[in-house]
N, C-alpha and C positions, 0 to 999 in steps of 0.2 A: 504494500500500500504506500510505503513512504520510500521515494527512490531519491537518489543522491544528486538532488537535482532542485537548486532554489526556488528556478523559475516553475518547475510544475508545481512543488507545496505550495509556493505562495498564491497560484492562482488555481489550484482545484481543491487545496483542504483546509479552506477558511475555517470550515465548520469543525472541523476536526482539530484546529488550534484551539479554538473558543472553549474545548471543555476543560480546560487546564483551571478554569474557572472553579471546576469540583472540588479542588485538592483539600485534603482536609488541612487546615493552619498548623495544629498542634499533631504530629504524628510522629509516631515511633517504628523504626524500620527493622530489619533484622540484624542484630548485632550492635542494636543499641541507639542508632543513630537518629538522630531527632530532626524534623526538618528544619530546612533552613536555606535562607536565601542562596541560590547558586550562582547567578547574575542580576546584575544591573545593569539596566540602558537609561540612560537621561535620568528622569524620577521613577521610573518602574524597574520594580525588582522580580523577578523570577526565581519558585521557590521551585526545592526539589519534590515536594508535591505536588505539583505541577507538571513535571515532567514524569514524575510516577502515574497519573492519574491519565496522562494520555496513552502511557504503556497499557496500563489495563483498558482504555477503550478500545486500542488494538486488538489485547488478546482477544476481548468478546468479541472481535468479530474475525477471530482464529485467525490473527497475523503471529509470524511468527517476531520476537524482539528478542535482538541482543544489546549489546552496550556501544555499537554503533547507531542502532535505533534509537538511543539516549542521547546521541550526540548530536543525529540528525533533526530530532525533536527541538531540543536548544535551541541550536541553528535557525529551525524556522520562527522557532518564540522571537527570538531577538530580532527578528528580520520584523517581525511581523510589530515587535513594539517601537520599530524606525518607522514602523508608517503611520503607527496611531500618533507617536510625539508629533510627527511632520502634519498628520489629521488635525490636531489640536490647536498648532501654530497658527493653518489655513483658517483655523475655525468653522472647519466645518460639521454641518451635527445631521443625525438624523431622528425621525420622528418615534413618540411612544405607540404607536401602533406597527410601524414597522418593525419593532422590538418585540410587541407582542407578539406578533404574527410569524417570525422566526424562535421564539422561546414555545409558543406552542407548537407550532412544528416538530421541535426537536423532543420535547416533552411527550406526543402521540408516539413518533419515532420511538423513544425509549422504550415504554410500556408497549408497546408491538411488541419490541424484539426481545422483551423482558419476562411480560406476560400481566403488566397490569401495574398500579400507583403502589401498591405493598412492596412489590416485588423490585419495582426501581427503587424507593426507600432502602430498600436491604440493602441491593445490591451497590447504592454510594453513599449507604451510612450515615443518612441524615432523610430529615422528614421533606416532605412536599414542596411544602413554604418555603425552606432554607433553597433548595434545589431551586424551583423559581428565580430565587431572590438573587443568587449566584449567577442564573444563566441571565437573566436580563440585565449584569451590568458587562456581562463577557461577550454577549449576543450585541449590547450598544457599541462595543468597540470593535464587535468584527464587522459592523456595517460600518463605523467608522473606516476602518482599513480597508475596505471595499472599494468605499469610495474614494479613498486615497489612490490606490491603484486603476483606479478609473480614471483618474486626474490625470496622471503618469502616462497613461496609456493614450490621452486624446492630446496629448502634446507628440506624440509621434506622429513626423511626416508622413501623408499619405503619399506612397509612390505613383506616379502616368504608369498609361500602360508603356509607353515607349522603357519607361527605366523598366520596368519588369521584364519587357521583352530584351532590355540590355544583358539585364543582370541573369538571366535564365540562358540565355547566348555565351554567356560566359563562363558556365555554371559547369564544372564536368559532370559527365552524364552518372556519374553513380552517386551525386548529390543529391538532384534532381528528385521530388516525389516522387513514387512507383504507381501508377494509375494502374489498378486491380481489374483483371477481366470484366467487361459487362454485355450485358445480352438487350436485344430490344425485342420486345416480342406482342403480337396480336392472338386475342383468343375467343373460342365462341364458348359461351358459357349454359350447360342444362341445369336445373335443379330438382332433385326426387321429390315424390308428393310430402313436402312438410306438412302438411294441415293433417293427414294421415297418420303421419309417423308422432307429430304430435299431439293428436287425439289418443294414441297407444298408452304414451308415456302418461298422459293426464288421467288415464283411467286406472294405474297401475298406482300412482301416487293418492290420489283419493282415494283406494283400496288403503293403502299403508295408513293415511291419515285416518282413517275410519278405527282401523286394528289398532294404532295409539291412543284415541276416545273411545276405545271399548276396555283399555286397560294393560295392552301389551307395551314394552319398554320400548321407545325410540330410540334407546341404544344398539339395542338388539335388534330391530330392524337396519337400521342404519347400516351398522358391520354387515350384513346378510344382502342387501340390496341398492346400498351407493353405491354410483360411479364415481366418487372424489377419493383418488387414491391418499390424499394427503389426510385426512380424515375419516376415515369408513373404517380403518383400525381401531379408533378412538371414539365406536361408537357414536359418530358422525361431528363429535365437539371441537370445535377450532378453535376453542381456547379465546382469553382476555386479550379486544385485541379494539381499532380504533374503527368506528366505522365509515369514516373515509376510504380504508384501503378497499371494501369492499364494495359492487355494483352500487349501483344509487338504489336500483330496484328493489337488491337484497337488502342492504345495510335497513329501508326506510321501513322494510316488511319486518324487517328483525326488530328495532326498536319500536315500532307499535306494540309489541307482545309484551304482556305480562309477564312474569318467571313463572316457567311450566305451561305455558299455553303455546299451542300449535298454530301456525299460519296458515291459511290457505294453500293453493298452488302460487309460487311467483318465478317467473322467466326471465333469462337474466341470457346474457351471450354466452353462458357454461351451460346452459339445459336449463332444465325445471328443477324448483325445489318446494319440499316443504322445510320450515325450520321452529326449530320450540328453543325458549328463550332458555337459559338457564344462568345469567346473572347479567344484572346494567348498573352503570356509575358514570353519570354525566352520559360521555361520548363514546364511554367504551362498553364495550356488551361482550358475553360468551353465549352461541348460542351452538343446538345441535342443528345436523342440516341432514335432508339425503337429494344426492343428486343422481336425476335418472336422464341421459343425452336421447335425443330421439336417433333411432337406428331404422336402417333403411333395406329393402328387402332384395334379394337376386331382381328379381320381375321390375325394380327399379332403375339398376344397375344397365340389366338389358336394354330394359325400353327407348334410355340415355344413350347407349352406346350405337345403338343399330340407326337411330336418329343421326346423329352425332358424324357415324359412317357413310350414311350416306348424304350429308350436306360435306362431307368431303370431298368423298366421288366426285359429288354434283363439281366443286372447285377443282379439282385436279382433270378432270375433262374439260373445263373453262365452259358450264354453265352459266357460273356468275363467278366472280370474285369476292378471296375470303371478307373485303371489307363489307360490301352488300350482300354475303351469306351472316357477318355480324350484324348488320341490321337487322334483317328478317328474322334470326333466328335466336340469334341469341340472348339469357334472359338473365344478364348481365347489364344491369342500366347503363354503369359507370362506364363500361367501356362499349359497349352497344353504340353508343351513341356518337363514338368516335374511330367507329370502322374497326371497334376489338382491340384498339391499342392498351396494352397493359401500361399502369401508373405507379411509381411506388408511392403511396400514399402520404409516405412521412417526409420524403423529399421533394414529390411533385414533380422528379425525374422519369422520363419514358425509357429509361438507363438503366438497368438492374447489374446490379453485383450479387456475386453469388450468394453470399449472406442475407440476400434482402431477399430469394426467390424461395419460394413454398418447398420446402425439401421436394416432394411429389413432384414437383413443377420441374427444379431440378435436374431430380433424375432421368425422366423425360429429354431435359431439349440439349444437356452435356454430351450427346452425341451423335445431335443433331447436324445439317448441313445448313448454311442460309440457303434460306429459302421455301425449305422444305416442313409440310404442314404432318406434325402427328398422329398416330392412331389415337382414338379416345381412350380416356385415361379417368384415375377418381382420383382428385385434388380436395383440396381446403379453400374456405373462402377467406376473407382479407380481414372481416369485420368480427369484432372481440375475439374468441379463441377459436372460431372457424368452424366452421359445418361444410358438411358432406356436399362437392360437388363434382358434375362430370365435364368433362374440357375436350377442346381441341387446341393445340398449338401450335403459330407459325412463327419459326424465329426469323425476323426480318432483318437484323444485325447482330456481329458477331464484333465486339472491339478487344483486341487482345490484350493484355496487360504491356505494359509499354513505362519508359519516364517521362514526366508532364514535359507536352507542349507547349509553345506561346497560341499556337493556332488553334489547337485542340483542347488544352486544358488549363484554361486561363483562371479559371475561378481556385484552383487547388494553387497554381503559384502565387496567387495574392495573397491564400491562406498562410501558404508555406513563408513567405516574410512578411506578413502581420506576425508571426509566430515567433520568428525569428527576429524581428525588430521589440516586441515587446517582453523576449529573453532578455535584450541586448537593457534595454529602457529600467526593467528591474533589477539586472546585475546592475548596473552604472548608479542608481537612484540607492541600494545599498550601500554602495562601493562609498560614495559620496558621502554619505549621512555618516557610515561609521566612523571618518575622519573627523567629523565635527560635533559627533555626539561621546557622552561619556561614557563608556562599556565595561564591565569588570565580570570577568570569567573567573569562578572559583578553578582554584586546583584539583577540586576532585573531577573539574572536567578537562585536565589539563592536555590528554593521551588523545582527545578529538580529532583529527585530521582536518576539521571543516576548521577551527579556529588556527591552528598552526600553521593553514594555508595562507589566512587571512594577512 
């Protein structure tokens, strides 16, 4: 998690500096050792509680730490309290709701991964309130430092394209980004009778929910008949947890419920569920669920594929063309309506890299030719965790992996030195500040590599 590298902590583990915030004042360590200040920067002192307290937010989340991760930790404190002093200087502030809205945040986060407000208590040895009290003034300074590094970063030159197109010209090619294979590809899309398959599952659920109001255990169901392999062990209970992380659908259907009362059926992009409450406090609840996905039958499979095969023929004979056989047939809106062009949804790219394509999809068109349209296939669809659907594919472009272009891949070299300019902007804004601020590194961190460098 934490790599020997300023510029990535400073700008991806703000959050993960801020809990240094927990450390208990008064602590005793093994072999006697009582904490105590380890450095100073300007007026802020950094205690070795601090740097203990973010080793343990590592391990819970099973990184491994040795006593170079003690160094590296330092490291970034101090770096990070050059930006709050320089924050201060500017005067600049940020608001108590922005501070809220980041302290709850991190406070749902906790209890998620914890299992509830008891359970974060234990686990950082102080009650609710203190915990609070601690992150809202740690969470005011790391929007502080946010913004500092915001400041730093819009004072960097923006390059023309002409200097990008210089400086990429000049660039040996093993500098250069590596632009990763991508596929562009059209599809015509069937879908099996949902209303069907989903009448199946609602009738199988109202059954179960019947047999729970007549007296049998919802746990005992649950294990016997969910499909949520993450719970259907555990007697369908997913434990103390925030309901945010959950559907809007689910989370709204779960806190309606009493403790011990059954919902309804509720549909959610995972399938159908029922769920019975079994404990709420504010925003967090524990409840049981069973989920049952709707499944789809041979007779539906077929009906899709023989369809499917012959609106190919029809194209590979040059009846019509696959884009006007996507009008006509396909019962894909999204892409229906644009001649079957697949989208990646999250980048709005007609560009797929292999990570972005539907495994199924995948293994389909990897050994394909351009040009050439697939047999029918059963895919996944794009929307929440995806349901059953049947395809055709034509891969229209094949772009091979290659290093970025000026002509070709212009957006990745402006990434690639915004990236590199604002390395360049926070080493130097360090470099600078540590000459003109006060610093005192204890001895016990004396064997650091990051300070001896310095």
């Amino acid at each position: 998690m934490l790599k020997n590298n300023r510029f990535l902590c400073i700008l991806i583990c703000p959050v993960l500096l801020a809990a240094a915030s927990l450390g208990l004042r008064a602590q005793v360590y093994e072999g006697g050792l009582i904490d105590k200040s380890v450095a100073v920067v300007g007026n802020d002192m950094i205690l070795l509680s601090d740097i203990e307290e973010e080793v343990k937010m590592l391990q819970a989340y099973g990184n491994p730490v040795d006593n170079n991760t003690r160094c590296q930790i330092l490291d970034n404190l101090v770096s990070s309290k050059l930006f709050l002093t320089q924050a201060r200087l500017d005067s600049l502030t940020v608001t108590d709701e922005q501070v809220k809205e980041q302290v709850n945040s991190r406070i749902n986060q906790a209890m998620n991964g914890l299992g509830g407000e008891k359970e974060v208590e234990e686990y950082f040895k102080k009650p609710m309130y203190k915990i609070r009290e601690d992150w809202t003034e740690m969470f005011r300074d790391q929007l502080l430092i946010q913004q500092m590094q915001q400041k730093v970063y819009s004072d960097i030159p923006k390059l023309t394209p002409a200097e990008i197109k210089k400086k990429s010209e000049e660039m040996p090619a093993e500098d250069l980004p590596m632009i990763p294979t991508k596929y562009k590809l059209r599809q015509i899309v069937l879908y099996p009778d949902k209303e069907a398959a989903a009448m199946v599952v609602k009738e199988k659920l109202l059954d179960l929910r019947e047999r729970v109001l007549a007296g049998e255990k919802f746990s005992s169901l649950a294990r016997l008949y969910s499909q949520d392999p993450g719970s259907a062990s555990r007697g369908g209970e997913l434990g103390m947890r925030s309901k945010t992380i959950y559907w809007p659908q689910f989370s709204d259907a779960a806190m309606s419920l009493k403790v011990g009362q059954v919902s309804q059926i509720v549909e959610t992009p995972d399938g159908y569920h029922i769920i019975q409450m079994v404990e709420k406090s504010g925003d967090m609840f524990n409840a049981r669920h069973i989920l049952i996905k709707p499944s789809y039958t041979a007779s539906d499979r077929n009906r899709a594929f023989m369809k499917l095969d012959s609106i190919r023929t029809g194209i590979m004979e040059g009846k019509q063309t696959f884009e006007v056989a996507a009008w006509n047939n396909s019962e894909d809106f999204k892409t229906r309506t644009n001649g079957g062009v697949m989208v990646d949804e999250y980048s709005g790219s007609s560009s797929f890299e292999k990570d972005r394509l539907n495994p199924a999809d995948y293994a389909v068109i990897k050994d394909m030719q351009v040009g050439e349209i697939s047999e029918p296939f059963e895919s996944l669809d794009t929307e929440g965790s995806g349901h059953t659907i049947y395809k055709i594919v034509r891969l229209d472009e094949l772009i091979p992996s290659h290093p970025a272009s000026f002509e070709t891949d212009y957006d990745a070299l402006v990434s690639m030195t915004n990236e590199e300019n604002a390395r360049a902007a926070i080493d130097n804004f360090i470099k600078e500040k540590k000459k003109t601020t006060h610093i005192v590194i204890d001895p016990l961190f004396s064997g650091c590599k990051v300070f001896n460098e310095d």
